[in-house]
C-alpha positions in Angstrom: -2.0 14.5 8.6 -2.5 17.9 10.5 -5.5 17.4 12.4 -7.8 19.9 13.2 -8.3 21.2 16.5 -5.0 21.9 17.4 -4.3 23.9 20.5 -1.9 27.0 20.3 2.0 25.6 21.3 3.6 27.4 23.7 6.8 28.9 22.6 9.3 26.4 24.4 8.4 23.4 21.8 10.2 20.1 23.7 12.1 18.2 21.1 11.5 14.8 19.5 14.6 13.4 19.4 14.9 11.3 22.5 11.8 9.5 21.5 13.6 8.7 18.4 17.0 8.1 19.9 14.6 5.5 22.8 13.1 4.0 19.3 16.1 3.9 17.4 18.1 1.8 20.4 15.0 -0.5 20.8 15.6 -1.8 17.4 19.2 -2.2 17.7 18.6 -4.2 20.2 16.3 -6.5 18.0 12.9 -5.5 20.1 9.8 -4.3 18.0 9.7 -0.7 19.5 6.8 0.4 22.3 6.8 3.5 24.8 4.4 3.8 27.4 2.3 7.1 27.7 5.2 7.6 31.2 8.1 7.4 29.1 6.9 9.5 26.2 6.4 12.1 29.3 9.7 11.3 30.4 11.7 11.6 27.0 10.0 14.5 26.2 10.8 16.4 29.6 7.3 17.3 30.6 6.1 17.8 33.7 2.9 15.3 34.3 0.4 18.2 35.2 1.3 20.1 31.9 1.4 17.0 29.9 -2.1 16.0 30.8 -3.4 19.4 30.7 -2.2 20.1 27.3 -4.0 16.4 26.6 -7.2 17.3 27.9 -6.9 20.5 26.1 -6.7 18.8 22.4 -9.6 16.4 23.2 -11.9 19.2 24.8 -10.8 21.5 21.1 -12.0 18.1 19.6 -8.5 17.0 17.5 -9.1 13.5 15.8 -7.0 11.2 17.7 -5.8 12.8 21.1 -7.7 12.0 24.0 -7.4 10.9 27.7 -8.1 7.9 26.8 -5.6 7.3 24.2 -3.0 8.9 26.3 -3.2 5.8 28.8 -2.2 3.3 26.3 0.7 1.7 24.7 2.3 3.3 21.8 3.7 1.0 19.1 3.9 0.4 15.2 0.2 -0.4 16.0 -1.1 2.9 16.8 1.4 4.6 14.9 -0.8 7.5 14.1 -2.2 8.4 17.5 1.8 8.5 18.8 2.4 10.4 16.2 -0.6 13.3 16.8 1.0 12.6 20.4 4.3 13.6 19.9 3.2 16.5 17.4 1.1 18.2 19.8 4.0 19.0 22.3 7.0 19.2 19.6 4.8 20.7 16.8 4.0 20.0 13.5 7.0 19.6 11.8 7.4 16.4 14.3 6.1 14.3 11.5 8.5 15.2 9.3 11.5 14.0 12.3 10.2 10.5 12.6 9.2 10.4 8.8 13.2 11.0 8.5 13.7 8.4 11.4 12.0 5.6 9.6 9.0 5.2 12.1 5.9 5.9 10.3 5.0 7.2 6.4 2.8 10.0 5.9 -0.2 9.5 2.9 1.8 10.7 -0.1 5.1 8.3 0.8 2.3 5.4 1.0 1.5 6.2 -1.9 4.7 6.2 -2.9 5.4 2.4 -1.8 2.5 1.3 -3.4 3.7 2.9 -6.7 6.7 1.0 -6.0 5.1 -2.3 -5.0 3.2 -2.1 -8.4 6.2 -1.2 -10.2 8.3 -4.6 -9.4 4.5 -6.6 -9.7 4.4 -5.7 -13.5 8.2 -6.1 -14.1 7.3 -9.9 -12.5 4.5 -10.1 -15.1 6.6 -8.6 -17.8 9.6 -10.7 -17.7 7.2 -13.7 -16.8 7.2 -16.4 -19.4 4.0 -18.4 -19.2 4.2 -22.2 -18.3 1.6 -23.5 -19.8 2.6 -27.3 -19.0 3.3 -26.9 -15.0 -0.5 -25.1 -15.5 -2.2 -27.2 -17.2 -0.7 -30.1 -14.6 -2.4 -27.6 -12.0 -5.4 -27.4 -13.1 -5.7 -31.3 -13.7 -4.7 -31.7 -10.1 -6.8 -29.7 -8.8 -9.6 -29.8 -11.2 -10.8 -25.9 -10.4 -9.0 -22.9 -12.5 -9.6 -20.9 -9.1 -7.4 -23.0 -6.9 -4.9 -23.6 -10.1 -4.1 -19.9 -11.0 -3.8 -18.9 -6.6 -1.4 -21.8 -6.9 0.3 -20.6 -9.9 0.2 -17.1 -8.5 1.7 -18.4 -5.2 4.5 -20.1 -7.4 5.8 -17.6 -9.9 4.5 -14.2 -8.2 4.9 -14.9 -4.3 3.9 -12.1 -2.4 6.4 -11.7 0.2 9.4 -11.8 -2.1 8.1 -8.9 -4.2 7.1 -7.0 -0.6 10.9 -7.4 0.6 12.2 -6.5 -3.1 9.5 -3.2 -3.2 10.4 -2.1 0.3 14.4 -3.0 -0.2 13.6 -0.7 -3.2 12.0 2.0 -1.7 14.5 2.1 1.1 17.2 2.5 -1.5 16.3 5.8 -2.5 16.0 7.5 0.5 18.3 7.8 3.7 16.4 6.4 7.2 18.2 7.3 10.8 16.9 3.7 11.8 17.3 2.3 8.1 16.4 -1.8 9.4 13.0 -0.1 11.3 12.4 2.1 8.0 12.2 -1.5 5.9 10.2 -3.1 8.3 7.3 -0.8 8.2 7.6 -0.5 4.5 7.0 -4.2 5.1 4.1 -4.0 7.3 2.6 -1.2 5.4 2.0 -3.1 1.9 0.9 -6.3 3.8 -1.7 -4.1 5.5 -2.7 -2.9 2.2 -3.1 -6.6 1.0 -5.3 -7.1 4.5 -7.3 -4.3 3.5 -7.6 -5.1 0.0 -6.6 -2.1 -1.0 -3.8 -4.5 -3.1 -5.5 -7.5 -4.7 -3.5 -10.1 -6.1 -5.4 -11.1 -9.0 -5.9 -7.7 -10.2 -2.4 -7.0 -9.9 -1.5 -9.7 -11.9 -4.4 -9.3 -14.6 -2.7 -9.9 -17.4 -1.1 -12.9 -16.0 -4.8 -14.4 -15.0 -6.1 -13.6 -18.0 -3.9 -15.8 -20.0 -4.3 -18.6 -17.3 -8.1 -18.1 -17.5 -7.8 -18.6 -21.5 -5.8 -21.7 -21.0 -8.8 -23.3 -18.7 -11.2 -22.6 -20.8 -9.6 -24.4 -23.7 -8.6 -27.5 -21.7 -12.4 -27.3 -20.4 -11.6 -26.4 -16.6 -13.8 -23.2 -17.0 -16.5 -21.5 -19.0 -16.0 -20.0 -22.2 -15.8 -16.2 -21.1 -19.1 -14.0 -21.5 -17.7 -10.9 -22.9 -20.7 -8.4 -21.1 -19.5 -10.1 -18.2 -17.1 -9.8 -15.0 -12.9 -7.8 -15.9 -11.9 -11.3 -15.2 -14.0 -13.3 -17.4 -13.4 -10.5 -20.4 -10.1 -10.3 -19.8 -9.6 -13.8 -20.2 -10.6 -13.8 -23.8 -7.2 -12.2 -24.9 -6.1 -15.9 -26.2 -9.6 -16.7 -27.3 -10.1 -19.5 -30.2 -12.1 -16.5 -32.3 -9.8 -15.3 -34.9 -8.9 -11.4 -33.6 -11.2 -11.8 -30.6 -8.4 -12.3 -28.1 -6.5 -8.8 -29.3 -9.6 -7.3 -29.1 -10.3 -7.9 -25.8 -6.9 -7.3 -25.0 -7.6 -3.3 -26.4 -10.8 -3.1 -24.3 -9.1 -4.3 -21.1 -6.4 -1.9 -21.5 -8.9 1.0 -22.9 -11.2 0.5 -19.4 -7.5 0.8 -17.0 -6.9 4.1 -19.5 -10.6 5.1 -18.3 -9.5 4.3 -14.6 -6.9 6.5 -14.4 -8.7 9.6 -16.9 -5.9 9.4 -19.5 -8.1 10.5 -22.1 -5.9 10.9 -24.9 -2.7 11.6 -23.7 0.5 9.5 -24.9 1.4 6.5 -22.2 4.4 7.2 -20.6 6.0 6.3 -17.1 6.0 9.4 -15.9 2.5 10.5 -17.1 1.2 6.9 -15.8 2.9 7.5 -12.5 1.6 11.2 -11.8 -1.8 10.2 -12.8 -1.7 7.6 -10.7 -0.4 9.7 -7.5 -3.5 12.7 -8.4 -6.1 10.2 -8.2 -4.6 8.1 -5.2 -4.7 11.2 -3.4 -8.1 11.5 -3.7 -9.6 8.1 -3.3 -6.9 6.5 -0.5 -8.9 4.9 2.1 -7.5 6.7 5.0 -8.5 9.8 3.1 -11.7 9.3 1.5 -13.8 6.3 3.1 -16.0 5.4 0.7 -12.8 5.4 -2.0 -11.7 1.7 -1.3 -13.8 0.5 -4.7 -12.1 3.3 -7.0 -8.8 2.8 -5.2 -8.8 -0.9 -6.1 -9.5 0.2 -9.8 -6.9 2.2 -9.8 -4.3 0.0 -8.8 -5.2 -2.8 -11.2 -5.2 -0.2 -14.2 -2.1 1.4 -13.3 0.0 -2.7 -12.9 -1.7 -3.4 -16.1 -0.4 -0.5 -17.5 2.9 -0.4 -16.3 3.3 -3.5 -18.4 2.6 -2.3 -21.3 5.4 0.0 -20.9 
């Protein structure tokens, strides 16, 4: 993020790393990391007329998330982007980058990254996922709702927190963290915010999973025979329909409307075209990015985890 309105830094930048060192030692310690707006003054080495000055100065220019007020507060993984415009507007802009490498926050295009890795082990679940049809049709007599089956079967065979520790042990694998156990964390944190936001929707994830289970209700008569004009759920659960060829038909149309998602046109499905595709349009539609993108970004996820599958 480089907001705008940034005032001119003088030439003697103060540097970050006694923040990070304060951070890093915090979390050795096993305490969840926060720095009062004093101690940030402190580590830094500024003098407290400067440091407010230079504060007034960046809210008066009118940057995005520096102000007098903000500099009276708490800094924590909370407010992780206002420390971060903090620390950046008396160390510079390449602070980011610093406690990027430290493990303490993630800028736009490595969440995007984690995501793409999130999705990544959710269709390798689905993929090597046999269905059992028995333990779901015992569900769905228990319960007597397909709804409340399939979260339970969901719950059962694709538990959330197990793929978020798998994703962000993933992740975390491929790069090198000064505070690696911090680093995990927030990868952690990060994809169940997502899920909070509903930016990442379980059943959409796991579409070709529910579809299947959606068929399987309908035939043992715990929901309605699927209206093809109707909702990606309800169409895509036709793909084991009792019409001869209508279940591979919908099958094609579910995965041509996920090619449509994410603008394929015609080009051959590959990983790496599937993953770049993915990353352009993400880029674009992100919620912290573009507000009104939460709707296309939703889309985009489900069509890329179907996809993936098909891989």
């Amino acid at each position: 993020m480089q907001p705008q309105g940034r005032p001119a830094y003088t030439t003697a930048q103060p540097c970050p790393d006694a923040v990070i060192a304060h951070i890093r030692s915090l979390e050795e310690q096993g305490i969840s990391w926060s720095v009062a707006v004093w101690e940030v003054r402190d580590l830094l080495g500024l003098q407290k007329e400067d440091f407010y000055t230079r504060i007034y100065g960046a809210e008066a220019a009118g940057h995005p998330l520096v102000s007098l007020a903000s500099a009276t507060t708490e800094y924590s993984q909370d407010n992780i982007w206002e420390f971060v415009a903090l620390i950046e507007l008396f160390c510079g802009p390449q602070t980011g980058q610093r406690l990027e490498k430290a493990g303490i926050f993630f800028s736009h295009p490595e969440q995007l990254e984690i995501m793409g890795t999130f999705l990544a082990k959710a269709s390798d679940a689905v993929r090597n996922h046999d269905l059992k049809t028995g333990e779901f049709s015992a569900m769905l007599r228990t319960f007597k709702s397909y709804e409340q089956a399939r979260d339970v079967y969901l719950e059962e065979y694709f538990a959330l927190p197990g793929l978020v520790a798998e994703a962000a042990a993933s992740y975390c694998r491929r790069r090198i963290f000064e505070v690696p156990d911090l680093a995990e964390d927030n990868v952690r944190r990060l994809l169940r915010f997502f899920f909070r936001k509903h930016v990442l929707e379980p059943r959409s994830i796991f579409a070709a999973v529910t579809a299947r289970l959606f068929a399987q209700a309908v035939a043992e008569g715990y929901a309605e025979q699927p209206d093809f004009s109707g909702s990606s759920e309800q169409a895509n659960g036709g793909w084991n329909g009792d019409k001869p060829g209508q279940g591979k038909a919908v099958e094609s149309a579910a995965l041509c409307r996920a090619r449509d998602s994410l603008e394929l046109g015609g080009r051959t499905l590959t990983r790496s075209v599937l993953k770049a595709q993915y990353k352009r349009l993400m880029k674009i539609y992100h919620p912290d990015i573009n507000p009104a993108g939460l709707r296309r970004c939703q889309e985009i996820n489900s069509a890329y985890a179907l996809l993936l599958v098909e891989i």
